[in-house]
ZADRENPA-956350 format. One record per residue: chain; x negated, y negated, z negated of N, C-alpha, C, O in turn; residue in three letters. Coordinates in Angstrom, 2 decimals. Layout:
<nodes>
> A|X|Y|Z|X|Y|Z|X|Y|Z|X|Y|Z|Ala
...
</nodes>
This chain:
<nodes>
> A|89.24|-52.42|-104.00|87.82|-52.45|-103.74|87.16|-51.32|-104.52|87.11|-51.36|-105.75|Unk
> A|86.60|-50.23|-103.76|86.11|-49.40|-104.29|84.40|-49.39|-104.19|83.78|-49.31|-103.13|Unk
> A|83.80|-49.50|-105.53|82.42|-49.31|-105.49|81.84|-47.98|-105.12|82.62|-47.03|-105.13|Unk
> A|80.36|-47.72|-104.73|79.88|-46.60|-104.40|79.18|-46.07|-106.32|78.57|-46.57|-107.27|Unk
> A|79.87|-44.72|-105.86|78.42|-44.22|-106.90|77.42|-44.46|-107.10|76.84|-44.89|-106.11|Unk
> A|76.70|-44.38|-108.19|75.53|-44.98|-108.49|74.35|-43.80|-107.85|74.22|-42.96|-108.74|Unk
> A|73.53|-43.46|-106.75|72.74|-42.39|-106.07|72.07|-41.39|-107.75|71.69|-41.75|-108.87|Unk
> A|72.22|-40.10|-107.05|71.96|-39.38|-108.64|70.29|-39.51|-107.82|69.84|-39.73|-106.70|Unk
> A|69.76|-39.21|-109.27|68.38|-39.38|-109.45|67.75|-37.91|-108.81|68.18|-36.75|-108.85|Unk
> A|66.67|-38.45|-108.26|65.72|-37.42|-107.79|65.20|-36.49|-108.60|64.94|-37.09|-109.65|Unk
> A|64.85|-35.15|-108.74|65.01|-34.05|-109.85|62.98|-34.21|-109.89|62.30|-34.30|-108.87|Unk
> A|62.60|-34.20|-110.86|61.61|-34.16|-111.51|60.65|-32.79|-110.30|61.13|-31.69|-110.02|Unk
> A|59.52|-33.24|-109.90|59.14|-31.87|-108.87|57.99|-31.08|-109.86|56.99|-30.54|-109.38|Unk
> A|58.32|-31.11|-111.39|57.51|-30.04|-112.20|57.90|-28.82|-112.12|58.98|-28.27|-111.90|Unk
> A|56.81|-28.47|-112.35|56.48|-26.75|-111.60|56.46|-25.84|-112.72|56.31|-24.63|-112.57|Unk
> A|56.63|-26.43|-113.89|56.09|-25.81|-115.06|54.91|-25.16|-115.28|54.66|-24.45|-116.25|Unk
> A|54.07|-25.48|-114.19|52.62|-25.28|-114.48|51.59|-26.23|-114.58|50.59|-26.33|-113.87|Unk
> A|52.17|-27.35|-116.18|51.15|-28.32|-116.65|49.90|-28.29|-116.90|49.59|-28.28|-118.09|Unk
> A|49.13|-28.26|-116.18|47.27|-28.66|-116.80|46.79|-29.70|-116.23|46.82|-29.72|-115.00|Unk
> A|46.35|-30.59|-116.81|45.62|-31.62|-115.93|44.23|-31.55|-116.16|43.56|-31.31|-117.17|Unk
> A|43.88|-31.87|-114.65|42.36|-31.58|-114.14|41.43|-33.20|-114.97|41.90|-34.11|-115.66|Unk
> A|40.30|-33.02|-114.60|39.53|-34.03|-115.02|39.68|-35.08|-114.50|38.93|-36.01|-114.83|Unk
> A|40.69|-35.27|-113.54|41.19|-36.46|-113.02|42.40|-36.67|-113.48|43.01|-37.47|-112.77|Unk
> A|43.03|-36.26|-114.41|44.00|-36.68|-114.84|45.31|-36.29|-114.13|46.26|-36.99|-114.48|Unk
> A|45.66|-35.11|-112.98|46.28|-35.10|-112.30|46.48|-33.56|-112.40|45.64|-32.66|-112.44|Unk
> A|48.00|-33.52|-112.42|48.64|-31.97|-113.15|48.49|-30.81|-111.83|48.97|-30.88|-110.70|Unk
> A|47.66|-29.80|-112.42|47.62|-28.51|-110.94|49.00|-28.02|-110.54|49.23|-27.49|-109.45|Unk
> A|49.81|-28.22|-111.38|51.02|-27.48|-110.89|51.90|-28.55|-110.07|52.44|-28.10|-109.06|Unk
> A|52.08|-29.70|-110.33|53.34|-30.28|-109.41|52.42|-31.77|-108.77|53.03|-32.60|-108.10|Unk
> A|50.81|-31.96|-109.10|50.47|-33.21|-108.06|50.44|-34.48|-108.76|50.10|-35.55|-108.27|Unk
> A|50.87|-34.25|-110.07|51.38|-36.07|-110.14|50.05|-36.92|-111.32|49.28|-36.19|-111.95|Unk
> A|50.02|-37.57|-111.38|49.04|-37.91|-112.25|49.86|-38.19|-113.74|51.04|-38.07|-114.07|Unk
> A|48.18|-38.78|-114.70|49.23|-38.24|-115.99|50.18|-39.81|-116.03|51.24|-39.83|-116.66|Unk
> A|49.78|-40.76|-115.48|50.65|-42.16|-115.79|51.83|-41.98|-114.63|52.80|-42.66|-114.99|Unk
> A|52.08|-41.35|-113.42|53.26|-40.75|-112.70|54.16|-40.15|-113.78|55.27|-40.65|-113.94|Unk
> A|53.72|-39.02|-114.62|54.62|-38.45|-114.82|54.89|-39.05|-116.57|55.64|-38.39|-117.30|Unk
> A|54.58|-39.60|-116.81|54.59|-40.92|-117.72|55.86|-42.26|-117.45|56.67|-42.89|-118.13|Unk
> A|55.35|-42.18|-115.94|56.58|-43.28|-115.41|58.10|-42.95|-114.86|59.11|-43.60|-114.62|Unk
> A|57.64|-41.38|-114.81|58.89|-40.68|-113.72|60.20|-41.36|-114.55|61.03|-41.86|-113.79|Unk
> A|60.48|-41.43|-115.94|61.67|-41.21|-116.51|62.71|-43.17|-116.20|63.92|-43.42|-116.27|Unk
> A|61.52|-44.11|-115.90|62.30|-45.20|-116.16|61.93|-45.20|-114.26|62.19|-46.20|-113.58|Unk
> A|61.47|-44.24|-113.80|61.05|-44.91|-112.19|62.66|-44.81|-111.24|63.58|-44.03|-111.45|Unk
> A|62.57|-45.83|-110.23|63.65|-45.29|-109.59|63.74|-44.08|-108.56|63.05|-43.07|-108.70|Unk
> A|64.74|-44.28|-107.41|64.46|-42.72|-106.30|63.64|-43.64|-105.50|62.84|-42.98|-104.84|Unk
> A|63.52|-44.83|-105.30|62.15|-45.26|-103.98|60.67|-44.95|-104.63|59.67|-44.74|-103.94|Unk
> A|60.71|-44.95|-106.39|59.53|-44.80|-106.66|59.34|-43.43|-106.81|58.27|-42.97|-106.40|Unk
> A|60.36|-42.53|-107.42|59.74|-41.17|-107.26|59.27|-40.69|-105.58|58.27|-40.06|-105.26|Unk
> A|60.15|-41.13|-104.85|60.20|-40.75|-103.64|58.54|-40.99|-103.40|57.92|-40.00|-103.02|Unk
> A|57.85|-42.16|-103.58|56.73|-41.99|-103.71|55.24|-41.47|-104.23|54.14|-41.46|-103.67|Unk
> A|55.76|-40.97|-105.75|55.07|-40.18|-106.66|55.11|-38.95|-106.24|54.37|-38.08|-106.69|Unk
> A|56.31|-38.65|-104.97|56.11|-36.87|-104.81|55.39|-37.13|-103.18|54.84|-36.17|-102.64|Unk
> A|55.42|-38.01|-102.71|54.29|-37.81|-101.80|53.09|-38.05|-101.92|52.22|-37.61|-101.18|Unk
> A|52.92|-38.81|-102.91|51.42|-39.00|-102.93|50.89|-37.38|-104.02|49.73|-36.98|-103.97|Unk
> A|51.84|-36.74|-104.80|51.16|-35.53|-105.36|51.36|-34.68|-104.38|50.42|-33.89|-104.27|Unk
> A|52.57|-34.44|-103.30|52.23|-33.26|-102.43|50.94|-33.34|-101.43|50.59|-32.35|-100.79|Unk
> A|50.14|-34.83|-101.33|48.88|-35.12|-100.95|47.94|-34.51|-101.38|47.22|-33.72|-100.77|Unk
> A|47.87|-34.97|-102.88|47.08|-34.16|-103.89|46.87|-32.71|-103.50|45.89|-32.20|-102.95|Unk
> A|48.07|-32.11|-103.91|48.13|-30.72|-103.75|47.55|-30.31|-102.07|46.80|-29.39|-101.77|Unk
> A|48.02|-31.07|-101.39|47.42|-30.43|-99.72|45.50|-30.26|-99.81|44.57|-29.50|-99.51|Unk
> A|45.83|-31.63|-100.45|44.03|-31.88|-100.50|43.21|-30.97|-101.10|42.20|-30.51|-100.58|Unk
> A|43.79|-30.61|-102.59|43.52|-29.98|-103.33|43.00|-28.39|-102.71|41.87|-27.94|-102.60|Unk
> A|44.39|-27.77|-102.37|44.16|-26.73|-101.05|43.23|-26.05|-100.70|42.80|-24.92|-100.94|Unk
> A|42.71|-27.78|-99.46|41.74|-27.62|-99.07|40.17|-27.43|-99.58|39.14|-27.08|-99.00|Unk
> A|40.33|-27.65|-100.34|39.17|-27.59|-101.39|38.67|-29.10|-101.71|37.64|-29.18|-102.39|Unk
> A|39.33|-30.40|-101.24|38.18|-31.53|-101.75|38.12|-31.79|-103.03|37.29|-32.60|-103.45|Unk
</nodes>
């Protein structure tokens, strides 16, 4: 009986361009500051979600709202 690997973890989507805006949410990679606070104990369904809701950010952002 052979088990599966354990899925490797989703790679962190920092940009190395940390500043966070007055909302608390970093210009360079989208994530807010309690996202990237949580990234390290989160799993891949939750990052999987922290990078869509910052590539949101960032689209939005973009656009100017």
């Amino acid at each position: 009986m052979s088990s599966d690997p354990a899925p490797k973890p989703l790679e962190s989507p920092c940009r190395r361009q940390c500043c966070l805006d007055e909302h608390e949410q970093c210009l360079g990679c989208g994530r807010t500051l309690q996202e990237i606070l949580d990234w390290g104990a989160a799993d891949n369904a939750r990052r999987r979600l922290i990078c869509l809701a910052a590539e949101q950010r960032l689209r939005e952002r973009k656009r100017g709202r």
